[in-house]
C-alpha positions as a Markdown table, in Angstrom:
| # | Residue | x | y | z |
|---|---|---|---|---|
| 1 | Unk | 0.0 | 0.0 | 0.0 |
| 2 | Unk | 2.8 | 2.6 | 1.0 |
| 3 | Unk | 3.6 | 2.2 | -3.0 |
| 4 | Unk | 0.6 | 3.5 | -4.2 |
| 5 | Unk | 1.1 | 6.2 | -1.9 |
| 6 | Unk | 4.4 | 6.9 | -3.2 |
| 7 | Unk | 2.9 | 6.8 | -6.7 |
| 8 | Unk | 0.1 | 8.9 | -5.7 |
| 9 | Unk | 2.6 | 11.5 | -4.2 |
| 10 | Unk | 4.7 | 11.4 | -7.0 |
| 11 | Unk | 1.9 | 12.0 | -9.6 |
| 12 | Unk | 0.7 | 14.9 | -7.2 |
| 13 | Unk | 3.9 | 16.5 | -7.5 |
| 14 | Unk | 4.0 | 16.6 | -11.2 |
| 15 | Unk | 0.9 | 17.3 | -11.9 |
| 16 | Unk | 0.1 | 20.6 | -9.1 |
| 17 | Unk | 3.2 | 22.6 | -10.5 |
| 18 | Unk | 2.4 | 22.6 | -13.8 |
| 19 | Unk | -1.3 | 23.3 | -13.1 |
| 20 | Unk | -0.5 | 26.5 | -11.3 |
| 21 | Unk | 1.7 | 27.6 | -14.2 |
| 22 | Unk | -1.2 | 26.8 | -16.3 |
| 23 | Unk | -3.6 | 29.3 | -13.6 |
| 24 | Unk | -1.0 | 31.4 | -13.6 |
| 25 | Unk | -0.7 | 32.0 | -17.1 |
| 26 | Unk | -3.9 | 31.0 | -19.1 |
| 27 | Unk | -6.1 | 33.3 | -16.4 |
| 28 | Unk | -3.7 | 36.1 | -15.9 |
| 29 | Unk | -5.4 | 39.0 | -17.5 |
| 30 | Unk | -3.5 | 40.4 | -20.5 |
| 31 | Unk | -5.1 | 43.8 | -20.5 |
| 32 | Unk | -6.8 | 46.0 | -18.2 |
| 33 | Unk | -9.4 | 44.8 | -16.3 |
| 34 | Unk | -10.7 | 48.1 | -15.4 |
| 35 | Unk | -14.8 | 47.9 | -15.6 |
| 36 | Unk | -14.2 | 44.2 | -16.9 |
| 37 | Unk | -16.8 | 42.0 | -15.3 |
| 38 | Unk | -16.0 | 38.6 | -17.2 |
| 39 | Unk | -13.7 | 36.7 | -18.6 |
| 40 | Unk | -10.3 | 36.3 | -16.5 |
| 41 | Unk | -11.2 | 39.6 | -15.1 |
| 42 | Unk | -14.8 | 38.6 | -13.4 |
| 43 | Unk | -14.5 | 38.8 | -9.6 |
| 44 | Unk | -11.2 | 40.6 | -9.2 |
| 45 | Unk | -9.5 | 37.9 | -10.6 |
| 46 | Unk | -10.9 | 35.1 | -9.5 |
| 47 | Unk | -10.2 | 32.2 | -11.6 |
| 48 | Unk | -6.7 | 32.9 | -11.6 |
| 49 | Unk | -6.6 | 32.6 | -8.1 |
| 50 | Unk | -9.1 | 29.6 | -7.7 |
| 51 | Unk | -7.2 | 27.7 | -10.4 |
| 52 | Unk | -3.2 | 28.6 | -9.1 |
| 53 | Unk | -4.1 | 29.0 | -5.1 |
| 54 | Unk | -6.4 | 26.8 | -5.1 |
| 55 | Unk | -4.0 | 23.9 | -6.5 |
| 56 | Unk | -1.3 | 25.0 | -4.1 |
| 57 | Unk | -3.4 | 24.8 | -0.8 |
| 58 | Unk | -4.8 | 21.3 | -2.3 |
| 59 | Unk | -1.1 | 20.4 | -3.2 |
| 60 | Unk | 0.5 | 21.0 | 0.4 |
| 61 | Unk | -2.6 | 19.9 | 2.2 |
| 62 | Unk | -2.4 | 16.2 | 0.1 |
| 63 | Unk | 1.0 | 15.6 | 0.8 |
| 64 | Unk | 1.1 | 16.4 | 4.5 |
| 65 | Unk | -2.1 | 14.6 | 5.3 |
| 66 | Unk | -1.1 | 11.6 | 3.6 |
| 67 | Unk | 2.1 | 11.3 | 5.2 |
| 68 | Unk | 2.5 | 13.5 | 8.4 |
| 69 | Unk | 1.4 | 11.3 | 11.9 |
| 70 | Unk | 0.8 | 7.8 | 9.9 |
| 71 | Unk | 3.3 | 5.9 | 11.6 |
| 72 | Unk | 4.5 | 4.3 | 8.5 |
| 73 | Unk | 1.3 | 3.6 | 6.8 |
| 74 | Unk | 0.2 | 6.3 | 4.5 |
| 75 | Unk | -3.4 | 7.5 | 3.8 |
| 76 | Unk | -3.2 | 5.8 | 0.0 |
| 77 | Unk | -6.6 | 8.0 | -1.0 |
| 78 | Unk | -5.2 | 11.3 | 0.1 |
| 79 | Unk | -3.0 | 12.1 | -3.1 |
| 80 | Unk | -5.7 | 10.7 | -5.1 |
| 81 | Unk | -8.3 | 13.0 | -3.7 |
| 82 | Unk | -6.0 | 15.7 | -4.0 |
| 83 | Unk | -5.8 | 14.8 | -7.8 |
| 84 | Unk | -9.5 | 14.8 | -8.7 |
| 85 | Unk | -10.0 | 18.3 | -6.6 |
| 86 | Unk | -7.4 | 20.0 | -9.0 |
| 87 | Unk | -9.0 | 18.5 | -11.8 |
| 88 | Unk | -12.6 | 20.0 | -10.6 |
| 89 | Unk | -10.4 | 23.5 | -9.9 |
| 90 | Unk | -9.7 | 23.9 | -13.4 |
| 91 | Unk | -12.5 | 22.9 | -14.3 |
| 92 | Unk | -14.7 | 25.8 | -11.8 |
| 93 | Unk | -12.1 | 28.4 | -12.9 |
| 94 | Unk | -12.9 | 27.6 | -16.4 |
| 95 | Unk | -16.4 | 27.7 | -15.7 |
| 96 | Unk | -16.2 | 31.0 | -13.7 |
| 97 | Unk | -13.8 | 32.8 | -16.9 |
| 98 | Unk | -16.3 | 31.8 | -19.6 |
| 99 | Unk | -14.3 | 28.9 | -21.1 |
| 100 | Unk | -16.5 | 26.3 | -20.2 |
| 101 | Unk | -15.3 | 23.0 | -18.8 |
């Protein structure tokens, strides 16, 4: 089981980093966002900062619940949890810019 966990780390490491670049940079807004109410501007920014903090709180949160205080025997479901609420991140942030899912 502590193999899957591993796994589950590891994939949650590759895969947070490179969705925060993507918050980071597919939500930043370009222009102004003076009297812009949607698109990456709607709600003061908010999908760039659902998509890039969100993934970074779900990131560090993942990978210290599934291994901090186990005693040796990692929560396998944490990273894997972790995972799936990234995915539905990007997928809200898209929602909440206009891009769809």
């Amino acid at each position: 089981m502590r193999g899957f966990a591993l796994l589950g780390t590891v994939l949650l490491c590759v895969v947070a980093p490179v969705v925060i670049g993507y918050g980071l940079t597919a939500f930043a807004p370009t222009g102004s966002c003076d009297y812009a109410v949607s698109g990456v501007c709607s709600y003061g920014r908010l999908p760039m900062i659902v998509v890039a903090g969100g993934t970074a709180l779900v990131w560090a949160v993942s990978v210290v619940v599934t291994w901090a205080g186990t005693g040796g025997r990692p929560r396998v479901y944490v990273p894997y949890l972790g995972l799936v609420a990234i995915a539905a991140l990007v997928s809200l942030g898209r929602a909440e810019a206009g891009l769809g899912s």
